[in-house]
C-alpha positions as CSV (number, residue, x, y, z in Angstrom):
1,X,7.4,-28.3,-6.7
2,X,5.8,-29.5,-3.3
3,X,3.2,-27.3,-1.8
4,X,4.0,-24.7,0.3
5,X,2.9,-24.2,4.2
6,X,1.6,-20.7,4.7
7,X,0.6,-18.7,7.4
8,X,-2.1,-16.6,6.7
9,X,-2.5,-13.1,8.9
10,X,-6.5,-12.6,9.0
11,X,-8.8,-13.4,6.3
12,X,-10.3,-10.1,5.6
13,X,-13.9,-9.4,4.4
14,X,-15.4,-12.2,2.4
15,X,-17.1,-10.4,0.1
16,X,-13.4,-8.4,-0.7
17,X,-10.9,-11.7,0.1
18,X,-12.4,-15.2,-0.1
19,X,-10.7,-15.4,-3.6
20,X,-7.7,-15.0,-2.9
21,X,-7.8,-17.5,0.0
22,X,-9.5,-20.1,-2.6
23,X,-6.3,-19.2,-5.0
24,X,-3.6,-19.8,-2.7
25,X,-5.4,-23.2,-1.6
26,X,-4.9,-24.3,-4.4
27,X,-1.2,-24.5,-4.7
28,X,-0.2,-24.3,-0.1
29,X,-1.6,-25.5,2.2
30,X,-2.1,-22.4,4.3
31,X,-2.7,-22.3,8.5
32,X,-4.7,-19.0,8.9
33,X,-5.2,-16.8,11.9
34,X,-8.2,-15.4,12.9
35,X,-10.1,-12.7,15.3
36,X,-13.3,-14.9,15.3
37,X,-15.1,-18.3,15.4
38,X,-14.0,-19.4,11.4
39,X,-17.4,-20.1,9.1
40,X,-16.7,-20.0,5.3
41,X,-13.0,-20.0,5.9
42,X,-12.1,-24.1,6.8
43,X,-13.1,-25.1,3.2
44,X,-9.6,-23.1,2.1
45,X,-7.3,-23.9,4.8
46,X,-5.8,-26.7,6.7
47,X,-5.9,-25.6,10.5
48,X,-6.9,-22.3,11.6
49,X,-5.8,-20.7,15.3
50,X,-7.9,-17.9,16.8
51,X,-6.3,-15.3,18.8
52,X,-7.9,-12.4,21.0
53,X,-5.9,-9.5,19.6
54,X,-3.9,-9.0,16.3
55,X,-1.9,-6.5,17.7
56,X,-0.5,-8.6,20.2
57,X,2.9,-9.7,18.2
58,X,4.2,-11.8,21.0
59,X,0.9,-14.1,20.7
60,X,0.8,-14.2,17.0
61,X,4.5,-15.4,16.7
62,X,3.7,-17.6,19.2
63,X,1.2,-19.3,17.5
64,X,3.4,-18.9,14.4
65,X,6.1,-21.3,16.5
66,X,3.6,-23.7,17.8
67,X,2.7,-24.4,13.6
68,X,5.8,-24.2,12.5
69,X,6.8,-26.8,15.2
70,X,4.1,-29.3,13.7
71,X,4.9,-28.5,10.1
72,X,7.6,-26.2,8.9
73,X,6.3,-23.0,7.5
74,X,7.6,-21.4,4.4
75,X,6.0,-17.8,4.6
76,X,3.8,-15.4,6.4
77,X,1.2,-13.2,4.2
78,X,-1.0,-10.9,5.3
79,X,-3.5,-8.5,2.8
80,X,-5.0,-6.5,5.5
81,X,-3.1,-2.7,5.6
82,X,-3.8,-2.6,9.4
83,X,-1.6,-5.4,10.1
84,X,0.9,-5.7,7.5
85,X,3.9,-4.4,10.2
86,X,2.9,-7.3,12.7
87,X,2.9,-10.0,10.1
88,X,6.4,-9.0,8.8
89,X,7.4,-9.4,12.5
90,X,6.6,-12.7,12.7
91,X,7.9,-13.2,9.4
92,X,11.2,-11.8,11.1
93,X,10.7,-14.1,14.2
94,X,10.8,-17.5,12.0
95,X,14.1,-16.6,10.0
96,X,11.0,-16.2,6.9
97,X,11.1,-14.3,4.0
98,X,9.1,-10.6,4.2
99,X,10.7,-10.2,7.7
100,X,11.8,-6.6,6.7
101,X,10.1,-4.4,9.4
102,X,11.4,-1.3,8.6
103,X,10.7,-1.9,5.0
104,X,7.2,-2.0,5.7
105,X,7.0,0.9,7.5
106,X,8.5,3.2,5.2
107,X,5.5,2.1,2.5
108,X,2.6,2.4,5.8
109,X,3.9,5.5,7.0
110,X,3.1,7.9,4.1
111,X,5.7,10.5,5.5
112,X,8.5,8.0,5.2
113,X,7.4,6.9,2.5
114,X,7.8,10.6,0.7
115,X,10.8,10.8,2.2
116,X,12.5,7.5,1.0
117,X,10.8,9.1,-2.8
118,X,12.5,12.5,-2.6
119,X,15.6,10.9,-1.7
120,X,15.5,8.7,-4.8
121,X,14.5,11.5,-6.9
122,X,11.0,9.8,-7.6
123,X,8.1,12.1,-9.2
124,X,5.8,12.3,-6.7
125,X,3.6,15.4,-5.6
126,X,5.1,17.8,-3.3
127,X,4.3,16.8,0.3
128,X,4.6,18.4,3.9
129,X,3.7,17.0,7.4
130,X,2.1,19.5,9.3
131,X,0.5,19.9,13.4
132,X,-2.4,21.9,12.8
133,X,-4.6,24.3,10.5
134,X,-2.6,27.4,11.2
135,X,0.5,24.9,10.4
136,X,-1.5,23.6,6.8
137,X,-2.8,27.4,6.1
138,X,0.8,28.1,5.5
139,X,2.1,25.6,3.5
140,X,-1.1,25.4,1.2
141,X,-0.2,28.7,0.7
142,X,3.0,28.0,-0.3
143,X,2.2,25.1,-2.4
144,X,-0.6,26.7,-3.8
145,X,-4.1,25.8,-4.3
146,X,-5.7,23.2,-4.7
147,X,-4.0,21.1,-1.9
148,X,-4.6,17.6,-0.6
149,X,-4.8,17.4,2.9
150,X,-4.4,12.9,3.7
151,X,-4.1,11.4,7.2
152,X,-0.4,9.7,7.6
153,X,-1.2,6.7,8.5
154,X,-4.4,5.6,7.3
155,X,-5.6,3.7,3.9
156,X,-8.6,2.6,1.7
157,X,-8.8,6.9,1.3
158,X,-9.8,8.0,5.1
159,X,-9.8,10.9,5.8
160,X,-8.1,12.6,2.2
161,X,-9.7,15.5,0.5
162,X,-9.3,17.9,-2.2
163,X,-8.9,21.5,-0.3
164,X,-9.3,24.5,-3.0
165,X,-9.2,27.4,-0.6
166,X,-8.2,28.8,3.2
167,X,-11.3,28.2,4.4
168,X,-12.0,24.7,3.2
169,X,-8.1,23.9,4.1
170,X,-9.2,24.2,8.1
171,X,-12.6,22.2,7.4
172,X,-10.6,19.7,5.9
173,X,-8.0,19.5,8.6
174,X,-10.7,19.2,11.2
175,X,-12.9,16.4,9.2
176,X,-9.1,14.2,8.5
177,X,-8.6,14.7,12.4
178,X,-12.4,13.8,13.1
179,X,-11.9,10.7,10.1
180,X,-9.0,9.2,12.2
181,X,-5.4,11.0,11.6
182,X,-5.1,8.4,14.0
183,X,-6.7,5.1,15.0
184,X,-6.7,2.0,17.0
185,X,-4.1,-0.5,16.1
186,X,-2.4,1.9,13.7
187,X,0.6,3.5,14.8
188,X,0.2,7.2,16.3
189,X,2.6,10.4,15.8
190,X,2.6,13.8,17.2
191,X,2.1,15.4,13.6
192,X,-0.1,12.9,11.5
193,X,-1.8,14.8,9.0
194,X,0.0,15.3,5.3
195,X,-0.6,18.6,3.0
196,X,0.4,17.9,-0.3
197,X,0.3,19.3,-3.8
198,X,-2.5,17.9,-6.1
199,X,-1.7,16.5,-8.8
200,X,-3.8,16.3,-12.1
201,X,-4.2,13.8,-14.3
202,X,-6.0,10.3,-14.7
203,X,-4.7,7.6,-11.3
204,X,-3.9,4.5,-12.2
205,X,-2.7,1.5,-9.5
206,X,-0.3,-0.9,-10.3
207,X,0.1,-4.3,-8.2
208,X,3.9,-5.8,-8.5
209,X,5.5,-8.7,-6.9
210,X,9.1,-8.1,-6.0
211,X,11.7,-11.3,-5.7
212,X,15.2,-10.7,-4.6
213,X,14.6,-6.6,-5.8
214,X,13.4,-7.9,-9.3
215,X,10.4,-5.7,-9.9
216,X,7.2,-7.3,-11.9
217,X,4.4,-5.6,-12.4
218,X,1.6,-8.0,-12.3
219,X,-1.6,-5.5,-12.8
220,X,-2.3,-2.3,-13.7
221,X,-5.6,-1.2,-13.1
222,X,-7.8,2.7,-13.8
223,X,-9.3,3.8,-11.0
224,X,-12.8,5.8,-11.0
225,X,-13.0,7.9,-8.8
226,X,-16.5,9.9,-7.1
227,X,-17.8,12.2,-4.4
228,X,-15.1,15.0,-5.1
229,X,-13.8,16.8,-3.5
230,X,-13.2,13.1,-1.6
231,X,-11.4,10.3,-3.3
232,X,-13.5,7.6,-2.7
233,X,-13.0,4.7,-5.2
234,X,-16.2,4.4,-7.1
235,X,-14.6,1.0,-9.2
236,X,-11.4,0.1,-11.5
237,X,-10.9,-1.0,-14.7
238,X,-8.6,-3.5,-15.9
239,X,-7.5,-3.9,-19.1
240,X,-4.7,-6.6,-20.7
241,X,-4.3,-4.4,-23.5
242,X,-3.8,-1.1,-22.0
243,X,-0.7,1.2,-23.9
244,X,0.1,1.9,-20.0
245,X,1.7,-1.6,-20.4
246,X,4.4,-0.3,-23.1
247,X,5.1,3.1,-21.5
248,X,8.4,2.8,-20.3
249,X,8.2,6.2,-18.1
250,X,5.9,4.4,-15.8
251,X,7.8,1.6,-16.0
252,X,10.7,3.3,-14.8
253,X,8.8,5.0,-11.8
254,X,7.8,1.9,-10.8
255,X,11.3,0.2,-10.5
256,X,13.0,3.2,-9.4
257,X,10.1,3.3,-6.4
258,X,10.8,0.3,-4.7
259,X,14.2,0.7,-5.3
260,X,14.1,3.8,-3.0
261,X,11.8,2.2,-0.7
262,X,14.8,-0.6,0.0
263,X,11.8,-3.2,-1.1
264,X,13.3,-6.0,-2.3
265,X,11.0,-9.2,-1.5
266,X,7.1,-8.8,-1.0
267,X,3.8,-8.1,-3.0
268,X,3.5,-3.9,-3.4
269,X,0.3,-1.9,-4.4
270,X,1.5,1.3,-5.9
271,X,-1.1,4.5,-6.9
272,X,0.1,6.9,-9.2
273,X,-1.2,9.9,-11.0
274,X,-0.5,10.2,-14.5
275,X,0.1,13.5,-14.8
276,X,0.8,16.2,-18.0
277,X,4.6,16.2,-16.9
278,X,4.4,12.7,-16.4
279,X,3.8,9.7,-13.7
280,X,4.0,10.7,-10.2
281,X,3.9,8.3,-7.2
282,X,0.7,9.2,-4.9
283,X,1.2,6.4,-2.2
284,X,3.1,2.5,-2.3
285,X,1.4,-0.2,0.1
286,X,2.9,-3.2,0.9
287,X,0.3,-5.5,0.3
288,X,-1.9,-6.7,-2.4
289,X,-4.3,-4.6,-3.8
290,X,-7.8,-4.3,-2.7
291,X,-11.2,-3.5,-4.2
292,X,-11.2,-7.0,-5.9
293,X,-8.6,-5.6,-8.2
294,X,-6.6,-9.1,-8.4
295,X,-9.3,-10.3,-8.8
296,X,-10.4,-8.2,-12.3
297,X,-6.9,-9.4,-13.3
298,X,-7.8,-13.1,-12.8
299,X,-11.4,-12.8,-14.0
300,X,-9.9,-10.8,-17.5
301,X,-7.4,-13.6,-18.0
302,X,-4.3,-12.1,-16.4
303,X,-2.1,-13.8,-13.7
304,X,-2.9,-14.9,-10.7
305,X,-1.8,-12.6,-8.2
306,X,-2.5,-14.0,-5.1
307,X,-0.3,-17.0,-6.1
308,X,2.3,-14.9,-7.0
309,X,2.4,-13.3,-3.7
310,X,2.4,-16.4,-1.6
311,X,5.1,-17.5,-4.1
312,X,7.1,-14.6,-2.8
313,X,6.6,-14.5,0.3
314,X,7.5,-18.2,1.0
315,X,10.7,-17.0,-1.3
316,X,10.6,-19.0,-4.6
317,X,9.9,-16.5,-7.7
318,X,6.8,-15.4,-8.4
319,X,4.6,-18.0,-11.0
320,X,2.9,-15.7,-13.2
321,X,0.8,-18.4,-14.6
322,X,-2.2,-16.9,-17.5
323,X,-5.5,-18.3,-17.9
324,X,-6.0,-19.5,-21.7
325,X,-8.2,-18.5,-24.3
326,X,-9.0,-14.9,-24.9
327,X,-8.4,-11.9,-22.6
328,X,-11.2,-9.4,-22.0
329,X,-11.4,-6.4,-19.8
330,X,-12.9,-6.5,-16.3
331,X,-14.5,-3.3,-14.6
332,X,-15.7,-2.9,-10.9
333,X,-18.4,-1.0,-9.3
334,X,-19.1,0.2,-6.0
335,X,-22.9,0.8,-5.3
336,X,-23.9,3.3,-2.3
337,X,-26.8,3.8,0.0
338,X,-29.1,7.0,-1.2
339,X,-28.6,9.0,2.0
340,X,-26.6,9.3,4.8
341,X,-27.4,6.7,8.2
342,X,-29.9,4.3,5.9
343,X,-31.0,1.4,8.1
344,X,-30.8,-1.6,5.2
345,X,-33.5,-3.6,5.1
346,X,-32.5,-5.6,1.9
347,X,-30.0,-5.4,-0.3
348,X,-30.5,-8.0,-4.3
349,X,-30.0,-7.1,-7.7
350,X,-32.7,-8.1,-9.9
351,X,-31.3,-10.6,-12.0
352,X,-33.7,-10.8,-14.9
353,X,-32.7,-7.0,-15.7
354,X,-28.8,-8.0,-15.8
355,X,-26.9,-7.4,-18.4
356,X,-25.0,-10.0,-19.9
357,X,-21.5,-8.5,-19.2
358,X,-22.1,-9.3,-15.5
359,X,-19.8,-11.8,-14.7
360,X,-20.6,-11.5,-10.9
361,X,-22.5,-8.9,-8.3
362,X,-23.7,-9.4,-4.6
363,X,-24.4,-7.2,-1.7
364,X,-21.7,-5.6,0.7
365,X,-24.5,-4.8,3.2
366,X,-26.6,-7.1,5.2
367,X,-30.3,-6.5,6.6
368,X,-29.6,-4.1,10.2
369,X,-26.7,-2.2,8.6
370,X,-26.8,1.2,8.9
371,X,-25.1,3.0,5.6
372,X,-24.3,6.1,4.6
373,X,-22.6,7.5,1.2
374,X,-19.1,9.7,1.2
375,X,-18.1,11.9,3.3
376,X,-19.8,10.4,6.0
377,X,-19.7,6.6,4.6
378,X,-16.4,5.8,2.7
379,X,-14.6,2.4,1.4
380,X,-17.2,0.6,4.5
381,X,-20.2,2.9,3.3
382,X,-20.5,0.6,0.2
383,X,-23.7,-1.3,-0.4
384,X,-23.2,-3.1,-3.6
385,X,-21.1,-4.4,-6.2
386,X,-20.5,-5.9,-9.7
387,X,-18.1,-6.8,-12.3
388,X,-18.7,-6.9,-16.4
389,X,-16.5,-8.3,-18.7
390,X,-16.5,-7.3,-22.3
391,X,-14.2,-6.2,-25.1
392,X,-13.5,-2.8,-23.9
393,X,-13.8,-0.4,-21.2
394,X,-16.7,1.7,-23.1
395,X,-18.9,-1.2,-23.1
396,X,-18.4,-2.7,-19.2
397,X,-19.4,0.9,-18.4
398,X,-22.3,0.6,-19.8
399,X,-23.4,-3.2,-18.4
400,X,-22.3,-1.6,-14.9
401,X,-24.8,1.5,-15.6
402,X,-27.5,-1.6,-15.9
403,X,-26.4,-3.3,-13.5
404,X,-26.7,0.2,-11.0
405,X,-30.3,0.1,-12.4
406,X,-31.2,-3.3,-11.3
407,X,-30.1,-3.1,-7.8
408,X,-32.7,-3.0,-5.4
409,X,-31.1,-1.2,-1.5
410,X,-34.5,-1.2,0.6
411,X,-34.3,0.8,3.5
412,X,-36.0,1.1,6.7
């Protein structure tokens, strides 16, 4: 098979994204499209175009024309939730697969997306869009606490929180509007903010690539979650062996959620709560997943999933190549600043007090970076990271405890 030309949509954080840039070059060459002056990016593509505004869809498909005019492209890709709407638009504008607008909305608008659920009869908590706190005192009270009050059209966990009374419904309602309900370059609506039922259980993510409405679910990962009653994700934990792997239930929810969705071609990052009645679908994104969960796959010996999305998005079926040799399980975790607005000074893990699980850590913070744990600091409050792999879950905990007491976050 010749290599593919693809049309990358932003590159993302380095720290979160380089490797999936460096797996894709492997196998396309890829043109990408950028916000800013490119750095560590050239030494994975093989042209890059900057543009003033992402938003701007008339620009990006025409520089989408001018590359395809020099050398055909096969697919647009983008990993970024903000501007996964504006990619499939230019995906649409060159006759490429992925070009399913409305698609894509139904998985970024979480209200749509609970509608397109109920109508396929998918498990999934019950959910209702509301105005305001007299509006959300009602229904929680109808529902019944605890409730989850989440923004409609934000990600990463902005703005959601665990409610478990009247008076910390109409907090939470005031910090989701203060987090963003709305924001800049994400669509708006006159009711944006989502009371829902919560449900219990352990939440679990699972990335699939979707060719021609086959479903294959690539990567199944355990998310830890901290700073309750937020849901800020603390790390995951990826194991090849998991049972989830044989539980046909989940399975079944999986499948039967994009076939609600209409999603038929396209890379889908789908969080679910496994709950005592059984799986229930908390949100679908139509991307691939973040907090280096791919890359946990890769690292534990699990396909690649970044080819596998640029395999379907240029329209050939996925190749969900294995590394060899033996599989182990990989564990992320996210380090945070000791209190809230810390100027960092310096941010190093000490590496003779490693453990020798740590397969890789760095900083997420640079010196001048002012940080602050959840609430006030979510996803971008982070400071830190590192992955272990070992022979079980159990014992990458433990190397990431180490690795939490060898990092060094100096503050001025």
């Amino acid at each position: 098979m010749t290599m593919g030309h693809l049309l990358v949509i932003t590159p993302g954080i380095r720290a979160y994204r380089e490797y999936l840039l460096e797996s894709i070059s492997r196998d396309f060459r890829v043109h990408l499209i950028l916000t800013e002056p490119a750095t560590w990016e050239p030494a994975y593509t093989t042209g890059h175009t900057m543009v003033a505004d992402l938003a701007d869809v008339d620009g990006l498909v025409r520089v989408a024309r001018a590359v395809h005019a020099e050398e055909p492209l096969d697919g647009v890709i983008c990993w970024d939730e903000t501007w996964i709407e504006q990619t499939a638009q230019v995906a649409a504008a060159l006759g490429l697969p992925g070009g399913d607008r409305e698609c894509v909305e139904r998985c970024r608008d979480k209200y749509r997306t609970r509608a397109a659920l109920d109508a396929g009869r998918v498990p999934q908590p019950r959910s209702v869009l509301v105005s305001g706190p007299q509006e959300a005192l009602a229904v929680a009270g109808d529902i019944g606490y605890p409730v989850v009050v989440k923004p409609r059209a934000l990600a990463g966990s902005f703005g959601v929180v665990r409610v478990d009374s009247p008076a910390g419904l109409v907090e939470a309602v005031e910090f989701t509007d203060a987090s963003g309900a709305s924001a800049p370059d994400l669509p708006t609506h006159e009711r944006n903010i989502l009371v829902e039922e919560f449900a219990r259980g352990p939440e679990i993510s699972v990335d699939s690539v979707v060719h021609r409405g086959r479903v294959t679910p690539v990567c199944i990962a355990r998310k830890e979650v901290g700073f309750e009653p937020y849901f800020e994700e603390t790390g995951h934990v990826v194991d090849p062996e998991d049972p989830l792997w044989s539980d046909g239930k989940l399975t079944d929810v999986v499948v039967r959620t994009h076939a609600a969705l209409d999603f038929t071609d396209g890379v889908t990052h789908t969080e679910i709560r496994l709950t005592p009645t059984g799986p229930k679908v908390i949100e679908v994104n139509a991307r691939i997943g973040g907090g280096m969960i791919p890359l946990l796959n890769l690292l534990g010996g699990g396909p690649d999933l970044a080819l596998a999305a640029a395999d379907v998005a240029c329209g050939r079926a996925p190749g969900l190549r294995t590394a060899t040799g033996h599989r182990q399980v990989a564990a992320i975790r996210f380090y945070y600043p000791p209190e809230n607005d810390s100027l960092i000074a310096d941010v190093r893990f000490e590496e003779s007090e490693l453990p020798e699980q740590v397969a890789r850590c760095g900083p997420l913070a640079a010196a001048g970076d002012i940080k602050s744990p959840p609430p006030r600091g979510l996803m971008d409050g982070r400071v830190a990271y590192a992955i272990a792999l070992a022979g079980n879950a159990d014992s990458c905990r433990a190397a990431l405890d180490k690795a939490g007491h060898a990092l060094r976050v100096r503050v001025s």
